[in-house]
C-alpha positions, 0 to 999 in steps of 0.5 A, spaced: 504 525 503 502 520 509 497 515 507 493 511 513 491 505 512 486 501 517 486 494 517 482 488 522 485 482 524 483 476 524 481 476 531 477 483 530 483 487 532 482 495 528 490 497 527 493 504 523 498 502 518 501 508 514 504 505 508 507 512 506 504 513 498 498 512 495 500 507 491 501 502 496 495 504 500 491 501 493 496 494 493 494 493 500 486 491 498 489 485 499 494 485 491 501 482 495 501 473 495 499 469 500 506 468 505 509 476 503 509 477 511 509 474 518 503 474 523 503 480 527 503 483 521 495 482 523 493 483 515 487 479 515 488 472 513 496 472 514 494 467 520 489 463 516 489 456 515 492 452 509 487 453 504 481 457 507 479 464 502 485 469 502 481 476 505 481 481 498 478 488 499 475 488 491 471 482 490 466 487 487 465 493 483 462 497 488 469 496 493 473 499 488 467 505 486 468 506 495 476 506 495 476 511 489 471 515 491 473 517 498 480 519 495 477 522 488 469 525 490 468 527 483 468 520 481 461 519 477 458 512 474 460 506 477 466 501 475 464 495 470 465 489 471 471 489 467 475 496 470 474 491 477 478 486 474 483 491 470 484 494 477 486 488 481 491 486 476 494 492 477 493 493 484 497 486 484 503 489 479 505 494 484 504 490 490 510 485 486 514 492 484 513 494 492 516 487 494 521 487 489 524 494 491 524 492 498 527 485 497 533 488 492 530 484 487 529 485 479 523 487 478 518 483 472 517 487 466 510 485 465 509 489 472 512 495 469 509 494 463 502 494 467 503 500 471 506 504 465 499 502 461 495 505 466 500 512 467 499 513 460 491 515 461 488 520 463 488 522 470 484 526 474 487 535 474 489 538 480 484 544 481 484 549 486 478 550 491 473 557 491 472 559 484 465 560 480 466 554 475 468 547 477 470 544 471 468 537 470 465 536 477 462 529 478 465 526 471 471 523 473 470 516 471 474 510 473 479 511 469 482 517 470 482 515 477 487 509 476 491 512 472 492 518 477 494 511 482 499 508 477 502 516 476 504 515 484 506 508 483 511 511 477 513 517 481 515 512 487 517 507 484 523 511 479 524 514 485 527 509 489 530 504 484 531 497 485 536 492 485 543 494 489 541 502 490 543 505 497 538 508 501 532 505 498 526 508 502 521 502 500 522 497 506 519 492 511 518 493 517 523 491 522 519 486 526 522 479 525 514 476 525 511 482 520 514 485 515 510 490 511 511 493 506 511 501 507 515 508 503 520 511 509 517 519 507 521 521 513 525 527 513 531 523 516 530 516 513 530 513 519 523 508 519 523 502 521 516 499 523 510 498 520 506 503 526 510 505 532 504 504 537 504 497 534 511 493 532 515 499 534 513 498 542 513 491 541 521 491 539 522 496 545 518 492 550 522 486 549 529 490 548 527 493 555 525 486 559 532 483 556 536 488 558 532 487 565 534 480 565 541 480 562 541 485 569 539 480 573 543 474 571 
């Protein structure tokens, strides 16, 4: 499954960002360290200065009720307090697990142990569309939306493995100044930018005018 994520830059500049799974869309609500990547890869405040409050994307309950709600619409009551704060200590877990995978690294066992705590609830049913009963329609509650995010992160991350596994598909973008974490769900395995139209193009146009200046020397 693609999953788009948008972001603006500090600068205002809108940008599309697909980073492959649900999980990391979720890590992307500003759950990765400060210094994780490089300044075109436009996050906001990536380029901030030292000091200043870093962006987040669940300040308050009602962020997390909004991006649950756009991907879960029978979500019913409003998150507390509490699964606010239970949320961004989970959405940091797999921010470090996505970091790890991508760099080779041995993954913390407490950031497991946090993913695995939210994959063993209740998660949100599949159901099929067109029938006459809607069972549990406008009830799902907060955490079963979480623990159907924490079963995506548990599927990615056992998929791919960790430290010294070939063919890893959790990568960073190649550009040299980004860096962005992204799942390659291509059929090919051949990604490498965090966004085409972006990085992508940036790399060819610099390929493109050093090979017309190297033509010219």
């Amino acid at each position: 499954m693609t999953v788009e994520t948008w972001f603006r830059s500090d600068a205002g500049v809108r940008w599309q960002f697909e980073t492959g799974a649900l999980c990391l869309d979720f890590a992307y609500l500003g759950g990765f360290p400060e210094g994780a990547f490089g300044p075109a890869s436009g996050l906001p405040g990536a380029t901030a200065a030292p000091g200043s409050p870093r962006w987040d994307g669940l300040l308050v309950p009602a962020d997390l009720g909004d991006w649950l709600g756009e991907r879960y619409p029978g979500l019913g009551q409003a998150p507390s307090d509490r699964e606010l704060h239970d949320a961004r200590s989970f959405r940091g877990a797999v921010a470090r697990l996505a970091l790890c995978a991508a760099d080779g690294h041995t993954p913390d066992a407490d950031d497991i142990d946090v993913v695995n705590l939210f994959a063993a609830l209740p998660d949100v049913p599949p159901s099929l569309a067109g029938g006459r009963r809607q069972a549990g329609a406008g009830r799902l509650r907060t955490g079963q939306a979480l623990a159907s995010v924490a079963r995506d992160a548990v599927t990615l991350f056992a998929g791919v493995g960790f430290v010294g596994e070939p063919g890893r598909r959790i990568l960073r973008c190649s550009a040299d100044d980004c860096g962005l974490v992204f799942y390659d769900d291509s059929r090919a395995g051949t990604r490498r930018w965090c966004s085409m139209p972006k990085c992508g193009n940036r790399s060819k146009v610099r390929a493109h005018r050093a090979r017309v200046a190297a033509a010219h020397a």
